[in-house]
C-alpha atoms as an extended CHARMM CRD file, in Angstrom:
* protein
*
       119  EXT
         1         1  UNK       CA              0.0000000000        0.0000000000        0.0000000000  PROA      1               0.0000000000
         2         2  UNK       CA              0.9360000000        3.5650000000       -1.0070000000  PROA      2               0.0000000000
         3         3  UNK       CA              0.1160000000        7.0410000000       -0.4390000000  PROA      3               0.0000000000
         4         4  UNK       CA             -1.0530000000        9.1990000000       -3.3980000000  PROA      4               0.0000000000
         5         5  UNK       CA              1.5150000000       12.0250000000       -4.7160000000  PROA      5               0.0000000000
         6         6  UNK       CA              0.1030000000       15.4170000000       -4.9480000000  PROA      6               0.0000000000
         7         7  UNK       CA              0.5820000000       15.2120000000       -8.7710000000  PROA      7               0.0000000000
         8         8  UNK       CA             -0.9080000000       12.2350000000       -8.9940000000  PROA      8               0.0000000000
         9         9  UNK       CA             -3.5140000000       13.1640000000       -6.6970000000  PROA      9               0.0000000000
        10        10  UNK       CA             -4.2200000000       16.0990000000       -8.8020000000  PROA      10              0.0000000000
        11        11  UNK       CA             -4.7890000000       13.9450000000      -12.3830000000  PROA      11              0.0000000000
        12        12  UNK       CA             -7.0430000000       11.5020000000      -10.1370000000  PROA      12              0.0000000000
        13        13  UNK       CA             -9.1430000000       14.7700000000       -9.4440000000  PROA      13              0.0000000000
        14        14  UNK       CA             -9.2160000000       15.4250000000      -12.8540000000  PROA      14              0.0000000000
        15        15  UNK       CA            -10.0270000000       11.7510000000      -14.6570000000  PROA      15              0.0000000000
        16        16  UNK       CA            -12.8950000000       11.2640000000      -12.1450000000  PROA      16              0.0000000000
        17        17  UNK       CA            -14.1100000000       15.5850000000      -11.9620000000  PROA      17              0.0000000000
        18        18  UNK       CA            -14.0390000000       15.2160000000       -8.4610000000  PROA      18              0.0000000000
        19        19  UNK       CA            -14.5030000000       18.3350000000       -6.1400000000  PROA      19              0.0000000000
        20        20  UNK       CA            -12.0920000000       21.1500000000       -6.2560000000  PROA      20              0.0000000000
        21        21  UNK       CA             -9.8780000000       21.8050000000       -2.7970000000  PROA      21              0.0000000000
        22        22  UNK       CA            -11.5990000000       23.3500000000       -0.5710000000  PROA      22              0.0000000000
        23        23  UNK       CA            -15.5760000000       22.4370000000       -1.5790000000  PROA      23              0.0000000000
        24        24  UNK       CA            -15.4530000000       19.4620000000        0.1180000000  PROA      24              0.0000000000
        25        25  UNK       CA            -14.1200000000       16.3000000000       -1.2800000000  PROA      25              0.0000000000
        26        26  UNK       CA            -10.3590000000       15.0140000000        0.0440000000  PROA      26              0.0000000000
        27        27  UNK       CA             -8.0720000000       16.9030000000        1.6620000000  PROA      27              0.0000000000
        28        28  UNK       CA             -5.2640000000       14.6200000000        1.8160000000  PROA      28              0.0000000000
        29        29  UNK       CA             -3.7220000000       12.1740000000       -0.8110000000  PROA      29              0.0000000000
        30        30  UNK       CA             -5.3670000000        9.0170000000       -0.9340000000  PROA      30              0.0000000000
        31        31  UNK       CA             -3.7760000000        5.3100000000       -0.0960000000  PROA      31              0.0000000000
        32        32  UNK       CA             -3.5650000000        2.4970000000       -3.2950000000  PROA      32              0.0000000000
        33        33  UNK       CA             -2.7030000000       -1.2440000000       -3.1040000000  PROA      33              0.0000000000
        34        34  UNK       CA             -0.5330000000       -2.4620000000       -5.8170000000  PROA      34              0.0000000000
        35        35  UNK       CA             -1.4140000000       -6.0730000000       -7.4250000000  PROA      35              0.0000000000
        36        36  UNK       CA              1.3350000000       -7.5900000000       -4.9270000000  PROA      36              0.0000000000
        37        37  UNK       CA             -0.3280000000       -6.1150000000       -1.3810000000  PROA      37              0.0000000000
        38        38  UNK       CA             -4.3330000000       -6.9720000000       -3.1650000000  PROA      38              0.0000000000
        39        39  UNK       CA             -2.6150000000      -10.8110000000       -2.9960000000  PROA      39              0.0000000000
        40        40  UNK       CA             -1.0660000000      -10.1950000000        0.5200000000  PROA      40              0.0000000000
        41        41  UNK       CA             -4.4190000000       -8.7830000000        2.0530000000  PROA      41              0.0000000000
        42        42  UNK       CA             -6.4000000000      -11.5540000000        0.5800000000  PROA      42              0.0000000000
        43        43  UNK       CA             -4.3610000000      -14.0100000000        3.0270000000  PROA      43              0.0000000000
        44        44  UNK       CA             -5.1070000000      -11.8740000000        6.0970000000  PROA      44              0.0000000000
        45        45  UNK       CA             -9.1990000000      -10.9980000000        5.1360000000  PROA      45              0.0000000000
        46        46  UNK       CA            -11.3040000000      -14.7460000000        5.4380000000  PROA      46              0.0000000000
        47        47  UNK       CA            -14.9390000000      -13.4230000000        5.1150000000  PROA      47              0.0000000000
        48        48  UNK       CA            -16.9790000000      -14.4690000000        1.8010000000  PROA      48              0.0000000000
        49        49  UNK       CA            -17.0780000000      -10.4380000000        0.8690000000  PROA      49              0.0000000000
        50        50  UNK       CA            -13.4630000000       -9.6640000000        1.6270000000  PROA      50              0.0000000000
        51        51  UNK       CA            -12.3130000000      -12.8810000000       -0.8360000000  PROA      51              0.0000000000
        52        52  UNK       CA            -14.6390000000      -11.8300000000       -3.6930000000  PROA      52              0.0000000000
        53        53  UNK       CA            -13.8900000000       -8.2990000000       -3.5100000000  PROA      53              0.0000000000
        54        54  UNK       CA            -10.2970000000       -9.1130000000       -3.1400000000  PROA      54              0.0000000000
        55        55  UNK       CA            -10.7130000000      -11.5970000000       -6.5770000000  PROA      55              0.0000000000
        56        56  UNK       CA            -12.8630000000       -8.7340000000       -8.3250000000  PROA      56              0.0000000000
        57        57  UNK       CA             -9.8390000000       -6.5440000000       -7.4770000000  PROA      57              0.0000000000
        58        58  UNK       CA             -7.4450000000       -9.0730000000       -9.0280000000  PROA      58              0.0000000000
        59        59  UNK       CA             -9.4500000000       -9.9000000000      -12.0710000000  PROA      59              0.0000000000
        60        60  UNK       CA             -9.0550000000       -5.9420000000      -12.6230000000  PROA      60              0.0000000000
        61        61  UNK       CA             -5.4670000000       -5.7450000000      -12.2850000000  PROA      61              0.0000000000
        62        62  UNK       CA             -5.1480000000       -8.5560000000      -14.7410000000  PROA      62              0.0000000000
        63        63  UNK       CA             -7.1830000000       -6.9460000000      -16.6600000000  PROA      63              0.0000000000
        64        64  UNK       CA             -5.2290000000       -3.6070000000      -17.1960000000  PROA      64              0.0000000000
        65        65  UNK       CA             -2.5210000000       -5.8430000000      -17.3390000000  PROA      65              0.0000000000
        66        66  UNK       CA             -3.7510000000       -7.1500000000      -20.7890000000  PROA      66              0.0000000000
        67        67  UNK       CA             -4.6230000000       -3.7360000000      -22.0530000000  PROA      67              0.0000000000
        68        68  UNK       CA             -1.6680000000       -2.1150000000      -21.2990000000  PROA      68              0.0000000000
        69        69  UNK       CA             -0.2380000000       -5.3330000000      -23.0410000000  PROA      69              0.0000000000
        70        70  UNK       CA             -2.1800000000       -4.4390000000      -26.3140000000  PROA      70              0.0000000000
        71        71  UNK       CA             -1.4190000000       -1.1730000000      -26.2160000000  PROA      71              0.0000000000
        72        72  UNK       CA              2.2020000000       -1.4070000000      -26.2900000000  PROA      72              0.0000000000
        73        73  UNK       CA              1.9570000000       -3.9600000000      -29.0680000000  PROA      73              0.0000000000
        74        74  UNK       CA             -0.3730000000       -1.8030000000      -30.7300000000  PROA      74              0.0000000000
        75        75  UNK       CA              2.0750000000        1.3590000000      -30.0150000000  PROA      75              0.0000000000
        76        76  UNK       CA              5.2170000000       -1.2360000000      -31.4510000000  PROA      76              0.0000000000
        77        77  UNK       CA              3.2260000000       -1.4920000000      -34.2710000000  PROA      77              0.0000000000
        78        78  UNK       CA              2.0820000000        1.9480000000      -35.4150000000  PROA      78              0.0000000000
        79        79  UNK       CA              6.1810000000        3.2620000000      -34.9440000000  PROA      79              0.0000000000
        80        80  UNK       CA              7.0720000000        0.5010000000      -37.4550000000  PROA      80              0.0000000000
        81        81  UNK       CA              4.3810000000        1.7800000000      -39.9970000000  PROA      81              0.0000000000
        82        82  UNK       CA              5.1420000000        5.5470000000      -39.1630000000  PROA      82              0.0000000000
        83        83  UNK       CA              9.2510000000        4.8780000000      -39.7210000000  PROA      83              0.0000000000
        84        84  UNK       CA              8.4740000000        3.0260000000      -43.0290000000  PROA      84              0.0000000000
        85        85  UNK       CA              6.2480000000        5.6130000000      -44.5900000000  PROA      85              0.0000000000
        86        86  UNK       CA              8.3950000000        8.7550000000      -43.4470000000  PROA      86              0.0000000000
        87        87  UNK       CA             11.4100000000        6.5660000000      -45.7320000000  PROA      87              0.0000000000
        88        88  UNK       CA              8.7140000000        6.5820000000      -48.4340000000  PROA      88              0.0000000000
        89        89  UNK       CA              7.5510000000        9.6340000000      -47.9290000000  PROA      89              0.0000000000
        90        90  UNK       CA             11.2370000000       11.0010000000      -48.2160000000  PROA      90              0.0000000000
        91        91  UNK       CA             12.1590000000        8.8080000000      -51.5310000000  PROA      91              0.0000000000
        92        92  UNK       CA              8.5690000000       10.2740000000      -53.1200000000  PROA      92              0.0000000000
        93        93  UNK       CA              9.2090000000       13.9120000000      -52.2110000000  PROA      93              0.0000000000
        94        94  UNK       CA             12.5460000000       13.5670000000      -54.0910000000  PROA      94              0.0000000000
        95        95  UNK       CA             11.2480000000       12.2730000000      -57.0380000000  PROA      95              0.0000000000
        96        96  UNK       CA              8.6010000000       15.1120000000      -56.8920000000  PROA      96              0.0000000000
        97        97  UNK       CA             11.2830000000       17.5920000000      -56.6370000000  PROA      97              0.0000000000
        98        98  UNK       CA             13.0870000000       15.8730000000      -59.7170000000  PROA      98              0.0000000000
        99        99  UNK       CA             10.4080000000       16.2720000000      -61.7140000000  PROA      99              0.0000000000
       100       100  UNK       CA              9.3110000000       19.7400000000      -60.7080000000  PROA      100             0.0000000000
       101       101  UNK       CA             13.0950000000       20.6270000000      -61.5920000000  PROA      101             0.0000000000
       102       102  UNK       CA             13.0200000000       18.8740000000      -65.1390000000  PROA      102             0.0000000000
       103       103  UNK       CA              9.8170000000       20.5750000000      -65.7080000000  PROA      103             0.0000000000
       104       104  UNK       CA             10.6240000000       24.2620000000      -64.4730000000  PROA      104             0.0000000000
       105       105  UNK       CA             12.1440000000       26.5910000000      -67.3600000000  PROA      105             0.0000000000
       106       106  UNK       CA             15.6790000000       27.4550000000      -67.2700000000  PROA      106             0.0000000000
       107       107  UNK       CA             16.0710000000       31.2060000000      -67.6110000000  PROA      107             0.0000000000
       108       108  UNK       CA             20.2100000000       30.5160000000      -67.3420000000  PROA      108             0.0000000000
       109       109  UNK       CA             20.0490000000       28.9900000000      -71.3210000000  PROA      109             0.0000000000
       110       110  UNK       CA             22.9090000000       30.5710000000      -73.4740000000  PROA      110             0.0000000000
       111       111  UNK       CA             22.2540000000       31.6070000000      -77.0570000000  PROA      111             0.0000000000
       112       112  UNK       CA             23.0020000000       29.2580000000      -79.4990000000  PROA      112             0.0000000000
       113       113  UNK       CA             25.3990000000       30.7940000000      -81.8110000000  PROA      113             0.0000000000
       114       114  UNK       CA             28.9280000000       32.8630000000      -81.7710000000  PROA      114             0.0000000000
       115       115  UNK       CA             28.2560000000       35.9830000000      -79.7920000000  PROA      115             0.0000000000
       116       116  UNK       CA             30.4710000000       38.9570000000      -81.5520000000  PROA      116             0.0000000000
       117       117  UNK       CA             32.2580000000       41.1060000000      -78.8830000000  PROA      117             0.0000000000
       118       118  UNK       CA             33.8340000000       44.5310000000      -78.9280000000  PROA      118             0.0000000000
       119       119  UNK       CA             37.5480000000       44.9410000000      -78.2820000000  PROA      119             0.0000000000
C-alpha cells in the first residue's frame, strides 16, 4: 500500500471531476494497493465479501494488465508503420522535386550561336 503524490492526486481529481480543494471532497492524498499487497491482504481478510472483492480486485489488475499489453503492441506497431512511410515519404518527395526541376524553365540557357564582342 501507497500514499497518493500530490501530482498524482491532482490527475485523479481530474479523470474522475471530483470536487475542487476546498468544496469538500479530500483533503489529503489518498492510499492504493498495488497487485502484490491486493494478494497479501487476501491471506489476512477470510470473510466471503473480503475474498470476492479481493478476486474482483485481481481480475481488474489482470485486466489492465492485458490492455496495457495491447497497447504497447499496438504502439510497437504503429512506430514501425510511421518509420516506413516517413522513408517513403522522403524517396517520393525527391522524385517530386526531380520532376518539378526537369519541368521548371531554365532562364540561365545561353544563345546558341557565336556571340560577336567589342575589343
Amino acid at each position: 500500500m501507497f500514499q497518493l503524490t500530490q501530482k498524482e492526486m491532482r490527475f485523479l481529481r481530474f479523470q474522475f471531476e471530483t470536487s475542487k480543494e476546498g468544496r469538500g471532497g479530500r483533503r489529503y492524498p489518498p492510499y492504493a494497493f498495488t497487485e502484490q499487497g491486493v494478494a497479501m491482504l487476501s491471506s489476512v481478510l477470510r470473510s466471503k465479501r473480503a475474498v470476492h472483492v479481493n478476486i474482483a480486485i485481481m481480475r481488474a489488475f489482470v485486466r489492465l494488465r492485458e490492455l496495457l499489453a495491447t497497447h504497447k503492441d499496438l504502439a510497437a506497431k504503429i512506430d514501425v508503420l510511421e518509420k516506413k512511410y516517413e522513408e517513403h515519404d522522403a524517396t517520393i518527395k525527391q522524385v517530386f522535386d526531380a520532376i518539378r526541376n526537369l519541368m521548371a524553365p531554365d532562364r540561365r540557357r545561353r544563345r546558341i550561336g557565336f556571340t560577336v564582342r567589342d575589343h
